[in-house]
N, CA, C and O atoms as a GROMACS GRO file, in nm:
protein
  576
    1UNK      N    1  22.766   5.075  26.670
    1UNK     CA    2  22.708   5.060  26.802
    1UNK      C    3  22.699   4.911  26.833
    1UNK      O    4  22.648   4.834  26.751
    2UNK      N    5  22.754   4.865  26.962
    2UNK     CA    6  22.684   4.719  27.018
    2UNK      C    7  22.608   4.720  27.167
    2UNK      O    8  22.590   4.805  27.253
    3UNK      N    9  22.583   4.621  27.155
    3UNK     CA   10  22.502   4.564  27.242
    3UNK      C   11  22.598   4.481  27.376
    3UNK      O   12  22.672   4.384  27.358
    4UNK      N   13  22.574   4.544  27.495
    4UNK     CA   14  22.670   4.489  27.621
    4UNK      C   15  22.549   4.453  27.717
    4UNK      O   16  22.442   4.511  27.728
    5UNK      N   17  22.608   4.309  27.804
    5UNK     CA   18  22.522   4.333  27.921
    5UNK      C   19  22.627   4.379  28.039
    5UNK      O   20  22.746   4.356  28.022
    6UNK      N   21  22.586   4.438  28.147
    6UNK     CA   22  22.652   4.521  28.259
    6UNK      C   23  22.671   4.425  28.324
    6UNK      O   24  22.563   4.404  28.379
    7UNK      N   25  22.761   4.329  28.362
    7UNK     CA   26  22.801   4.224  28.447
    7UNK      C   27  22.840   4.315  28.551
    7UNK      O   28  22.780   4.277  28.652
    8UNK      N   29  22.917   4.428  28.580
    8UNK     CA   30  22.950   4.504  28.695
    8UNK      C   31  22.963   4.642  28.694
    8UNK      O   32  22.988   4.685  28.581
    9UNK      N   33  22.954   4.722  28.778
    9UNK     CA   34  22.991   4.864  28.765
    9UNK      C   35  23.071   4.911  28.881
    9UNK      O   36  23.034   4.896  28.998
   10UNK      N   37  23.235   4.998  28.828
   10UNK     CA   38  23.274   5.034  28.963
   10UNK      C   39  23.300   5.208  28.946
   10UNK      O   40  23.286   5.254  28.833
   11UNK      N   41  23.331   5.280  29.034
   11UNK     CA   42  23.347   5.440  29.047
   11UNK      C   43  23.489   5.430  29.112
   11UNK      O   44  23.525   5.364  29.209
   12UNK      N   45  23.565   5.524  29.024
   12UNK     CA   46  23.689   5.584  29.110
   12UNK      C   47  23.692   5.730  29.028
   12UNK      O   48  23.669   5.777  28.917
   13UNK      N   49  23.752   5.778  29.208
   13UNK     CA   50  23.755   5.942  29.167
   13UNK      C   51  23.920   5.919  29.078
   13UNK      O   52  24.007   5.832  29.084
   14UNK      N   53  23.904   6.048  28.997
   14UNK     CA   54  24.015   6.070  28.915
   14UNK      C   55  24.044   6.244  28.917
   14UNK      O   56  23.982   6.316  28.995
   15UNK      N   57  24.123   6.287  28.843
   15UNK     CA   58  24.122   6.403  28.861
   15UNK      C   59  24.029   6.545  28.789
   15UNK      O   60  24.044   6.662  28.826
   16UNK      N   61  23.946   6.505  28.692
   16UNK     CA   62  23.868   6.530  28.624
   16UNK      C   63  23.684   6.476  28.670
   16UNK      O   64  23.588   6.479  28.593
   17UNK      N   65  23.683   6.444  28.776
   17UNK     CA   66  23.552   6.356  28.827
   17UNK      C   67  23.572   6.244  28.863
   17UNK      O   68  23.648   6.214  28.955
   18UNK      N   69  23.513   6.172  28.802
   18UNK     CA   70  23.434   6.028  28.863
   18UNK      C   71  23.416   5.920  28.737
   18UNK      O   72  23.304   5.896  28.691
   19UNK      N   73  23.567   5.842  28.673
   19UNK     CA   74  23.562   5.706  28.626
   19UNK      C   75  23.434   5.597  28.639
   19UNK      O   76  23.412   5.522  28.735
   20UNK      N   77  23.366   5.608  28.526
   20UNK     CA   78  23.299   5.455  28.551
   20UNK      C   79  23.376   5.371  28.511
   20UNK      O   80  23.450   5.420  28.426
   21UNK      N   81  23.399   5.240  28.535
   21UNK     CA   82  23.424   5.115  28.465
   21UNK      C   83  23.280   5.015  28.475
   21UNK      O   84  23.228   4.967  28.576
   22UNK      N   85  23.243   5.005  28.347
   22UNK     CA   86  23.155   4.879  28.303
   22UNK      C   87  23.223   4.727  28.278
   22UNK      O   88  23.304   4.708  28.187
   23UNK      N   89  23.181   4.622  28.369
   23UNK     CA   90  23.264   4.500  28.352
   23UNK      C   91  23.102   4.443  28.212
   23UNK      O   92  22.982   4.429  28.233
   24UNK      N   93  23.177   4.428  28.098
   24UNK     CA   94  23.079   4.313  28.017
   24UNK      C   95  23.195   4.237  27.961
   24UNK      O   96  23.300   4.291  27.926
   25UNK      N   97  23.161   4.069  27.954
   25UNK     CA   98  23.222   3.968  27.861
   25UNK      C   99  23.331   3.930  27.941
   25UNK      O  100  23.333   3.813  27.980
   26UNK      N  101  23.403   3.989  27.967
   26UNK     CA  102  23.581   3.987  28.078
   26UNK      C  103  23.622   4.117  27.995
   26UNK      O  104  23.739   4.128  27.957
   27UNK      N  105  23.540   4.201  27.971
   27UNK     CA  106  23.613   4.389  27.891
   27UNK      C  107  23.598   4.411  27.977
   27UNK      O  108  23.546   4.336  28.060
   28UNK      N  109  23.655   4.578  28.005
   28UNK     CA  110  23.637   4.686  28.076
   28UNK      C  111  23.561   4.785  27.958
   28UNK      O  112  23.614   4.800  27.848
   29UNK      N  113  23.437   4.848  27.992
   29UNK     CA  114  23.439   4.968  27.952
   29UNK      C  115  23.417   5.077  27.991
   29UNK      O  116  23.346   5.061  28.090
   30UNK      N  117  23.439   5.218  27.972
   30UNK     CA  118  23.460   5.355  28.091
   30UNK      C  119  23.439   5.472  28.002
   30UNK      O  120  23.479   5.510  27.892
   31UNK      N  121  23.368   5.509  28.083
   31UNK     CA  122  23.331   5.684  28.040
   31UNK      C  123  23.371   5.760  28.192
   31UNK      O  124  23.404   5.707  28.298
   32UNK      N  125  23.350   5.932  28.149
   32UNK     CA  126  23.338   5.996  28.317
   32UNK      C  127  23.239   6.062  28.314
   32UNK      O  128  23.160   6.086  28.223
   33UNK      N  129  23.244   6.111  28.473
   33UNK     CA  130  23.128   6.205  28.476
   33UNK      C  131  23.094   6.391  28.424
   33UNK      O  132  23.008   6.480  28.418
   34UNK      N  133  23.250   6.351  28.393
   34UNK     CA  134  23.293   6.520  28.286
   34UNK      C  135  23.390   6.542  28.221
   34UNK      O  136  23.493   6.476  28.236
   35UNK      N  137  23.377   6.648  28.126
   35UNK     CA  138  23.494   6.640  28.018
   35UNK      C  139  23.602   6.769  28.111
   35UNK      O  140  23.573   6.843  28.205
   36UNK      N  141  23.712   6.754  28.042
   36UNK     CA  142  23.790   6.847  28.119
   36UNK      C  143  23.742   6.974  28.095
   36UNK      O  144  23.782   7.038  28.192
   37UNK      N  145  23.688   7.040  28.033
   37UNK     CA  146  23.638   7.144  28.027
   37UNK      C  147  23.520   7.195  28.171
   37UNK      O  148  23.483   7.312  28.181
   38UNK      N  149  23.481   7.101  28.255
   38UNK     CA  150  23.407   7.124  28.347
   38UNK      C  151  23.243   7.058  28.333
   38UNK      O  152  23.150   7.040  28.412
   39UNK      N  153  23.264   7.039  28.207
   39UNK     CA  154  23.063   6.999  28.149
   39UNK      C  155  23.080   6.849  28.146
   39UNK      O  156  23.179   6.780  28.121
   40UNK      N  157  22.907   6.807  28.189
   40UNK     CA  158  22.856   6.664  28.195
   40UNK      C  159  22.920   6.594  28.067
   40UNK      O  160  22.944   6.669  27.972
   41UNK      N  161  22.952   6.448  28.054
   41UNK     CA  162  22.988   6.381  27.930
   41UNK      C  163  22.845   6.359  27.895
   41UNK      O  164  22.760   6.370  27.984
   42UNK      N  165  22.815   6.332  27.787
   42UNK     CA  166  22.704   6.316  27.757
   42UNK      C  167  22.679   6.120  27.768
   42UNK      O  168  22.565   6.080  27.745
   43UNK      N  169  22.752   6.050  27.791
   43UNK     CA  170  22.739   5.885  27.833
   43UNK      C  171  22.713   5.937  27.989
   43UNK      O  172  22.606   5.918  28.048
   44UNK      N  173  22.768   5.970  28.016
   44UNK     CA  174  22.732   6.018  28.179
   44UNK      C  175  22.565   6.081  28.193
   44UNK      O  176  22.481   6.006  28.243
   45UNK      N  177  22.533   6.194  28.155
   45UNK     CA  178  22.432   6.249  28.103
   45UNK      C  179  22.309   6.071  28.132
   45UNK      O  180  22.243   6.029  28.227
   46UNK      N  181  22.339   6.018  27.986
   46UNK     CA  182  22.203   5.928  27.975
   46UNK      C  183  22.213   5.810  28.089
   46UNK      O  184  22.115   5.743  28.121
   47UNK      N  185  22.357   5.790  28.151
   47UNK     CA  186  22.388   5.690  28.232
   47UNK      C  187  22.286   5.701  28.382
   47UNK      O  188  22.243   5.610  28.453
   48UNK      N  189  22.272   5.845  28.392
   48UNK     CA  190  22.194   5.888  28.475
   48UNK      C  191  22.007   5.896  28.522
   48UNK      O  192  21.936   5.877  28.621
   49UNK      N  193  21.992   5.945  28.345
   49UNK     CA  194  21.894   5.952  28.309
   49UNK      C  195  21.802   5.768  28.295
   49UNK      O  196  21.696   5.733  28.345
   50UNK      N  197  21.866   5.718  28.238
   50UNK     CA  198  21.802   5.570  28.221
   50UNK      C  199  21.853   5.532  28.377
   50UNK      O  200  21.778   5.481  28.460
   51UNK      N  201  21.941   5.553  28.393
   51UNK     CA  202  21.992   5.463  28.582
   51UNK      C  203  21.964   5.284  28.535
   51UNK      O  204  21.884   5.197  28.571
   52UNK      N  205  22.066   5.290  28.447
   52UNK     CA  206  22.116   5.146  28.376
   52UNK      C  207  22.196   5.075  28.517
   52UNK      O  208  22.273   5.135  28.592
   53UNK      N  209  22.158   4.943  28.526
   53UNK     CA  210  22.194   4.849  28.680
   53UNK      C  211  22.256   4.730  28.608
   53UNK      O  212  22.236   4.707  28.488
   54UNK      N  213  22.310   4.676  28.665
   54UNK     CA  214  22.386   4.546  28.644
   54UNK      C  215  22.287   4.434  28.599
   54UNK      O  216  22.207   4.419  28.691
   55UNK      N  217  22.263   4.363  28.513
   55UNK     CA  218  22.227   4.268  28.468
   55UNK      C  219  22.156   4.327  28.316
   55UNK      O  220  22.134   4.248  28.224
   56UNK      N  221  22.137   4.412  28.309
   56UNK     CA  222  22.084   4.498  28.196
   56UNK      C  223  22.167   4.495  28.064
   56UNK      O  224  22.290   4.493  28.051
   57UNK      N  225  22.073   4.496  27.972
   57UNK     CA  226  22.155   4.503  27.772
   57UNK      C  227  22.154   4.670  27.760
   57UNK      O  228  22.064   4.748  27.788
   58UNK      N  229  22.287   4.694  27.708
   58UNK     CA  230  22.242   4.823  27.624
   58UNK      C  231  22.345   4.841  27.542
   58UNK      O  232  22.460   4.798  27.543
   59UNK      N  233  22.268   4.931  27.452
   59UNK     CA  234  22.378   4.984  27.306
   59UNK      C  235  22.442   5.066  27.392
   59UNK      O  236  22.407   5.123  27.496
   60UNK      N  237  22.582   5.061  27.303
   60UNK     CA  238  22.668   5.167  27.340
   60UNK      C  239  22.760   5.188  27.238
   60UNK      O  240  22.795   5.085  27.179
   61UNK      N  241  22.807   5.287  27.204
   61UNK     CA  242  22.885   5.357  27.092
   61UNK      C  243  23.003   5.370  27.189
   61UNK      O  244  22.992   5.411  27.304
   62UNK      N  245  23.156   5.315  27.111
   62UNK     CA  246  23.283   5.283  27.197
   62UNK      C  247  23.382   5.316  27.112
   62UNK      O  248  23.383   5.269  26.998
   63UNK      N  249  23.481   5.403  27.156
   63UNK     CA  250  23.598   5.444  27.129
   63UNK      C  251  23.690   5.349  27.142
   63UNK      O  252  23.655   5.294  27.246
   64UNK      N  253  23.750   5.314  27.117
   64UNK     CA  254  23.844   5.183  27.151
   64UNK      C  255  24.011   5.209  27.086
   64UNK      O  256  24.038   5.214  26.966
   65UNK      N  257  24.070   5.217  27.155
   65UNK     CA  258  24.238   5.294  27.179
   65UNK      C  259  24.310   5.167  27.201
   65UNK      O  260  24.270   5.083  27.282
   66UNK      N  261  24.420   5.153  27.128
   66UNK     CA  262  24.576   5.028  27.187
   66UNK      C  263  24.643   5.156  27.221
   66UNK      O  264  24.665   5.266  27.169
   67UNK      N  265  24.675   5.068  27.370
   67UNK     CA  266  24.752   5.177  27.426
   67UNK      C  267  24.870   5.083  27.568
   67UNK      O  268  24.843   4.972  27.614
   68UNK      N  269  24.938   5.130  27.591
   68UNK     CA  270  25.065   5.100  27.664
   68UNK      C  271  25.060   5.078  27.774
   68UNK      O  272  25.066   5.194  27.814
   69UNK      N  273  25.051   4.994  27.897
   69UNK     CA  274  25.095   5.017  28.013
   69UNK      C  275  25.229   4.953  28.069
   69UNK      O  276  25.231   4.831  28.056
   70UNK      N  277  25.334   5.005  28.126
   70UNK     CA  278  25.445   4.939  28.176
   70UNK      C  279  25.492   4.813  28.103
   70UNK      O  280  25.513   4.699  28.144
   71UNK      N  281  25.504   4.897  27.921
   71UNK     CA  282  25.529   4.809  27.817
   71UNK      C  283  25.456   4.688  27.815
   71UNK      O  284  25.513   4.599  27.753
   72UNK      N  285  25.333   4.655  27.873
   72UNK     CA  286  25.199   4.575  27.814
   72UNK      C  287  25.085   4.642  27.733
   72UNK      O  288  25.027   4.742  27.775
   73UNK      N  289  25.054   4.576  27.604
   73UNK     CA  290  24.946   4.632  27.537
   73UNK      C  291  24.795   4.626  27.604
   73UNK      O  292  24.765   4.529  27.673
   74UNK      N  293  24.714   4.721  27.583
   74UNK     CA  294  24.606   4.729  27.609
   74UNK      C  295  24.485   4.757  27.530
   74UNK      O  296  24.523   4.819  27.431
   75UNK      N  297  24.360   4.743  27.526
   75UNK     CA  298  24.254   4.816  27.468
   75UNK      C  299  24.185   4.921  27.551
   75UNK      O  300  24.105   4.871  27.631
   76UNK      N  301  24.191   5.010  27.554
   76UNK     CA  302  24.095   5.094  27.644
   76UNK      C  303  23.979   5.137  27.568
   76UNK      O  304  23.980   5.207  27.467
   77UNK      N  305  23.887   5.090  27.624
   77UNK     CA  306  23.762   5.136  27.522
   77UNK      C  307  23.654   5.194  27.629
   77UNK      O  308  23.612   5.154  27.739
   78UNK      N  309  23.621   5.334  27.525
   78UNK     CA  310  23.554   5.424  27.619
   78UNK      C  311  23.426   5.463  27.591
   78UNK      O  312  23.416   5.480  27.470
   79UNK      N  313  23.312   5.487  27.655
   79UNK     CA  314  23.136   5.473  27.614
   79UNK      C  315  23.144   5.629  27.579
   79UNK      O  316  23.159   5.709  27.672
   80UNK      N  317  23.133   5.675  27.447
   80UNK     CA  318  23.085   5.780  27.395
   80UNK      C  319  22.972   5.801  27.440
   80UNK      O  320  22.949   5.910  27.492
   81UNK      N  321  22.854   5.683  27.427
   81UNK     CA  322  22.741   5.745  27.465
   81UNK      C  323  22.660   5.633  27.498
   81UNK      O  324  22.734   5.535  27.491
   82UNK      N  325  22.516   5.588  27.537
   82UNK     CA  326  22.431   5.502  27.532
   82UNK      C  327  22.333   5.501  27.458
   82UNK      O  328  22.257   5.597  27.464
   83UNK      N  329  22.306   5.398  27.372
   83UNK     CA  330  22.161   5.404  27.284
   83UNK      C  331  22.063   5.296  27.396
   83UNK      O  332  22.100   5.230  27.493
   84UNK      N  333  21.952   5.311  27.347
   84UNK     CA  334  21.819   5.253  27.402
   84UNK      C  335  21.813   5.131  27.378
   84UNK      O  336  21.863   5.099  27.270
   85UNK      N  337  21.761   5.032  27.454
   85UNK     CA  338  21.760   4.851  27.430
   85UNK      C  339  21.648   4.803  27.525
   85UNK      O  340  21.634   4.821  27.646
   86UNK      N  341  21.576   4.740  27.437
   86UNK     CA  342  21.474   4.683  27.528
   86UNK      C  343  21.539   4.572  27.614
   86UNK      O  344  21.609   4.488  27.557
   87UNK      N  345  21.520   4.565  27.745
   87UNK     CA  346  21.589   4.433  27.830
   87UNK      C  347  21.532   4.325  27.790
   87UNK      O  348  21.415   4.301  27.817
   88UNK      N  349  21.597   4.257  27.728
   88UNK     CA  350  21.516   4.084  27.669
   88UNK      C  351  21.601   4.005  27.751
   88UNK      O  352  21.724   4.001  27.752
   89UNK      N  353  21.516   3.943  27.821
   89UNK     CA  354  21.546   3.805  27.926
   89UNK      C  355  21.668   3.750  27.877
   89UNK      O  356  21.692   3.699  27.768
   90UNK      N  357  21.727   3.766  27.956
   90UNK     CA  358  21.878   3.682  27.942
   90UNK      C  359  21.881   3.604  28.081
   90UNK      O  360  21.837   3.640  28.191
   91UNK      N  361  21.965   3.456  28.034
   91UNK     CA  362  22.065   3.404  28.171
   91UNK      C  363  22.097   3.477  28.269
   91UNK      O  364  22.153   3.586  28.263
   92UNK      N  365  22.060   3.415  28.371
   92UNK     CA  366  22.126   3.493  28.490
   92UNK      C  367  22.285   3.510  28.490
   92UNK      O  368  22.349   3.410  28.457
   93UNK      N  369  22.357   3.627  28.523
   93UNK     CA  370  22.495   3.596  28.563
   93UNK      C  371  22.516   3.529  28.698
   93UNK      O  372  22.439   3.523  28.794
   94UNK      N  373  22.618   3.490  28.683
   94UNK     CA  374  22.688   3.377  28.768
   94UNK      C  375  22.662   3.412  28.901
   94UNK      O  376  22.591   3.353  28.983
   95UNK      N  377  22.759   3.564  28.919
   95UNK     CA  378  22.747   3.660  29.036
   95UNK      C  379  22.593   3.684  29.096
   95UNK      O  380  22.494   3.685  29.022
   96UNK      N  381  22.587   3.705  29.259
   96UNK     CA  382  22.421   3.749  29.305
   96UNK      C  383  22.447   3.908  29.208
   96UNK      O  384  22.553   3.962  29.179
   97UNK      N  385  22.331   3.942  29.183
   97UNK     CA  386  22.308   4.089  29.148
   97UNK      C  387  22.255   4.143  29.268
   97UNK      O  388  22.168   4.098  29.342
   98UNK      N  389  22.339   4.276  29.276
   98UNK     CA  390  22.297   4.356  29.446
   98UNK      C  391  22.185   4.448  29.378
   98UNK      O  392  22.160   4.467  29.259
   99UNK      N  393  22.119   4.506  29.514
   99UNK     CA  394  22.026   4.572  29.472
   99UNK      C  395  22.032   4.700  29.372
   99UNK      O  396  22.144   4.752  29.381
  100UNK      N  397  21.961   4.757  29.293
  100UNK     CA  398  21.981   4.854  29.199
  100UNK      C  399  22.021   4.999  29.292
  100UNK      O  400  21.945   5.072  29.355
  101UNK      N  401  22.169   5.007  29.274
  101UNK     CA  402  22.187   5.114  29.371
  101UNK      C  403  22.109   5.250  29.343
  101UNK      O  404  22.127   5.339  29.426
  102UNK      N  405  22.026   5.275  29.238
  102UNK     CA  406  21.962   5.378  29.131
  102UNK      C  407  21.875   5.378  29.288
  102UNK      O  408  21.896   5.462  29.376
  103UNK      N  409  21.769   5.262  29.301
  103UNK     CA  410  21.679   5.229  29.366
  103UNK      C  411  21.696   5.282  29.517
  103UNK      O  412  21.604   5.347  29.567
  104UNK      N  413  21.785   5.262  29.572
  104UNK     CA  414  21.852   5.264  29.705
  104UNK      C  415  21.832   5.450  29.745
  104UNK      O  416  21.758   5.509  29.824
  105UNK      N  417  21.946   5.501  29.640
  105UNK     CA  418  21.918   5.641  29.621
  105UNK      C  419  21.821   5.758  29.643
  105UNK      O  420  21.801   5.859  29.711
  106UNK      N  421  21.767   5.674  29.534
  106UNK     CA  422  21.549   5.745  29.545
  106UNK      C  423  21.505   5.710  29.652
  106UNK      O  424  21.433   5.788  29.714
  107UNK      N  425  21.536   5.580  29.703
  107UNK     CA  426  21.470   5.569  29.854
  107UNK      C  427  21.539   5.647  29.959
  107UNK      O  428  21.459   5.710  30.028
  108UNK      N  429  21.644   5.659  29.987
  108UNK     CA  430  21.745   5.748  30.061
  108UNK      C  431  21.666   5.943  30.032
  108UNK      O  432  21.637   6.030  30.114
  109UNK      N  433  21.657   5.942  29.913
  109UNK     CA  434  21.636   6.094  29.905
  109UNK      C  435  21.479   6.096  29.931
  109UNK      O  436  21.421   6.204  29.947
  110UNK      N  437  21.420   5.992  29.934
  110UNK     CA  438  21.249   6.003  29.988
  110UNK      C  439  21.246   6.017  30.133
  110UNK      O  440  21.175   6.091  30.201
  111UNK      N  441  21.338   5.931  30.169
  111UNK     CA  442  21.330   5.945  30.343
  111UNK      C  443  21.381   6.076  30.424
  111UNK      O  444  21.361   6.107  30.541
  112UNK      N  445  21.476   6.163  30.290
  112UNK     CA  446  21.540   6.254  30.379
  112UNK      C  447  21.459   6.379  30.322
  112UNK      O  448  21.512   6.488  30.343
  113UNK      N  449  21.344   6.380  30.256
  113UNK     CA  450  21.265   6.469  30.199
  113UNK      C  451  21.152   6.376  30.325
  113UNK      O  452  21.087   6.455  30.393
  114UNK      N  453  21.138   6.296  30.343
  114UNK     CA  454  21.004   6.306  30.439
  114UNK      C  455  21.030   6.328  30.637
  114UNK      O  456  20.945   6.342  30.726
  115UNK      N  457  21.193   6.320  30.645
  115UNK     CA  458  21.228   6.391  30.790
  115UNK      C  459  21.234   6.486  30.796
  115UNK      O  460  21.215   6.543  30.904
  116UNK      N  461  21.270   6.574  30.650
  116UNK     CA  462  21.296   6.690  30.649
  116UNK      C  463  21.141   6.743  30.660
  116UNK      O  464  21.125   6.823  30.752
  117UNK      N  465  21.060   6.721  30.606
  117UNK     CA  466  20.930   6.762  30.622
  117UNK      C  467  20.867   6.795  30.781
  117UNK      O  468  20.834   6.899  30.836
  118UNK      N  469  20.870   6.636  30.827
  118UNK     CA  470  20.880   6.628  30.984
  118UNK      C  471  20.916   6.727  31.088
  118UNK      O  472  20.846   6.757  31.184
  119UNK      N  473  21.038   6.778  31.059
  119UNK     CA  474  21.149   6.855  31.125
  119UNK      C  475  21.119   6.962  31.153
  119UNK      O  476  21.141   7.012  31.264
  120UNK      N  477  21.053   7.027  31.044
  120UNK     CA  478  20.984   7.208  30.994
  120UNK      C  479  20.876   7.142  31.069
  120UNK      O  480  20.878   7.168  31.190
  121UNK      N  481  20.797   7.076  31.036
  121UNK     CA  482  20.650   7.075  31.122
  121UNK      C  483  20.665   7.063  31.257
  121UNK      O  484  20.568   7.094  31.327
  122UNK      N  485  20.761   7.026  31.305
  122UNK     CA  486  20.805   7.067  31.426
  122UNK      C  487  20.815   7.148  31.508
  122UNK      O  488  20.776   7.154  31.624
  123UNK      N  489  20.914   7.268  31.394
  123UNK     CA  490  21.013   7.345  31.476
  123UNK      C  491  20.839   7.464  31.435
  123UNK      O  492  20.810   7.561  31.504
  124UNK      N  493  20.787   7.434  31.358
  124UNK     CA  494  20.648   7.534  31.373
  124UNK      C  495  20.587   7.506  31.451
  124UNK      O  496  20.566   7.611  31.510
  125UNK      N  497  20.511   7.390  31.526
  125UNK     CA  498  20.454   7.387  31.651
  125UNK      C  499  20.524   7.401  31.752
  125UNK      O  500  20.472   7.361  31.856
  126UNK      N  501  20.688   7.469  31.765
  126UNK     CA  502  20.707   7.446  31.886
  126UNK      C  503  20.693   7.607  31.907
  126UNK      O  504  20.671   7.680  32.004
  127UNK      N  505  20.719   7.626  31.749
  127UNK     CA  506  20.739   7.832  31.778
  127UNK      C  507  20.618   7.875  31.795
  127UNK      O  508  20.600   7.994  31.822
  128UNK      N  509  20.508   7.784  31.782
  128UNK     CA  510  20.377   7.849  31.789
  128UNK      C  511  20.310   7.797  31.955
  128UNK      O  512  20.194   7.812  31.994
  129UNK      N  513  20.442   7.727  32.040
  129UNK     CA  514  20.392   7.716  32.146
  129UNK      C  515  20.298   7.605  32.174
  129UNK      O  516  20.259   7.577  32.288
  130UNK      N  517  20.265   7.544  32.069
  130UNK     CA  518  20.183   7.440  32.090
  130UNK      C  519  20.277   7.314  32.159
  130UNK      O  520  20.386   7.344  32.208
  131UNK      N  521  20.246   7.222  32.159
  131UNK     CA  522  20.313   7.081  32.215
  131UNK      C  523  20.367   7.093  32.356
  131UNK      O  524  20.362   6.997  32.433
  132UNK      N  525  20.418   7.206  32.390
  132UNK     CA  526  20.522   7.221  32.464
  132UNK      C  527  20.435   7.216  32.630
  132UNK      O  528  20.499   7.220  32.735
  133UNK      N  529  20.336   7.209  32.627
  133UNK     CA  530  20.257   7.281  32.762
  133UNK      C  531  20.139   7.176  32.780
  133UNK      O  532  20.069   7.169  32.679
  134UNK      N  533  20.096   7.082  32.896
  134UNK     CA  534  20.043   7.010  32.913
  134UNK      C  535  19.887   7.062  32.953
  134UNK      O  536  19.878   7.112  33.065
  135UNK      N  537  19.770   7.056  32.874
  135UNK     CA  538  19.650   7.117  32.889
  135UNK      C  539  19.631   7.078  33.075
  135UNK      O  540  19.668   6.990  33.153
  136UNK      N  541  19.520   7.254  33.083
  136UNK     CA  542  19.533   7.225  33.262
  136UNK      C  543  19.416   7.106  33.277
  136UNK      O  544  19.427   7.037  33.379
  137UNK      N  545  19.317   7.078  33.195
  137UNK     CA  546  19.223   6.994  33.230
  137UNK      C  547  19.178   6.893  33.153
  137UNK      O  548  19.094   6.947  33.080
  138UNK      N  549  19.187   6.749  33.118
  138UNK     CA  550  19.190   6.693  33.032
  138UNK      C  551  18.979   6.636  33.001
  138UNK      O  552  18.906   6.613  32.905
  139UNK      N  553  18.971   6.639  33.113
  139UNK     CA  554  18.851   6.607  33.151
  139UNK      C  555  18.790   6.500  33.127
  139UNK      O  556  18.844   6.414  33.195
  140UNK      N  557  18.707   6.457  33.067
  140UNK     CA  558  18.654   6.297  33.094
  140UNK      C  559  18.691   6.240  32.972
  140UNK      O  560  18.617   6.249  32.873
  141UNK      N  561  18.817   6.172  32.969
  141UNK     CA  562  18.859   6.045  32.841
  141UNK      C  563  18.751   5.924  32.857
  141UNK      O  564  18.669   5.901  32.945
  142UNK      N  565  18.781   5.865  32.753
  142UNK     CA  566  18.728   5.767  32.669
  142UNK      C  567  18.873   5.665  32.682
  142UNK      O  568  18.984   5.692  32.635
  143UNK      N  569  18.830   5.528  32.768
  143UNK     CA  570  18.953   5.437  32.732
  143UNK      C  571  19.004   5.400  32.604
  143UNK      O  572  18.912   5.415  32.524
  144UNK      N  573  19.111   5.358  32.542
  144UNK     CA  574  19.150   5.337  32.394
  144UNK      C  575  19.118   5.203  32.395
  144UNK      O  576  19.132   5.135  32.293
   0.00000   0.00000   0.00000
């Protein structure tokens, strides 16, 4: 097992799911989001679960293959899995770090769990006739 920091993360669909590539050091490293059989990878699995962001240390257990492209050698090395690492203060990388897209997400699914809420409380006061009909007599307000 070693120790990587996440200088970058990118997604491409493939035909089996969804390629990560992890940029650490000037490597590539890559897991997916499923095995051909149809089930979660299990690096995928904890990738999720921790919601590991760019600037972050973590163990990772790596397959590492020489392999061929258009008669150039390569290493392809692939994240079996993630172990646990406490984040100890490191140097900033060079690059701005964007916001934790993990973060973005949860906020996205809070907002669409609190319109959605909105929406129903709605469509119940409208079926119950309320809102819709202006009282006949308001009678003596109070200025705001």
């Amino acid at each position: 097992m070693k120790t990587i920091k996440i200088e970058g993360i990118e997604q491409k669909s493939v035909q089996y799911g969804i390629l990560f590539k992890i940029k650490s050091d000037r490597k590539n490293y890559q897991f997916f989001t499923t095995k051909k059989d149809g089930g979660e990878t299990k690096a995928f699995g904890q990738f999720k679960k921790y919601k590991f962001g760019v600037g972050e240390n973590v163990n990772v257990e790596v397959k590492e293959e020489e392999k061929e492209y258009e008669g150039k050698p390569y290493t392809q090395r692939t994240i079996l899995y993630f172990g646990v690492v406490e984040n100890v203060p490191t140097a900033p990388i060079a690059q701005p770090v964007k916001r934790n897209a993990w973060k973005e997400l949860d906020d996205l699914q809070e907002r669409v769990k609190r319109l959605e809420k909105n929406q129903a409380g709605m469509e119940e006061t409208k079926a119950m006739g309320e809102g819709n009909e202006e009282p006949e007599d308001w009678g003596e307000q109070e200025p705001f």
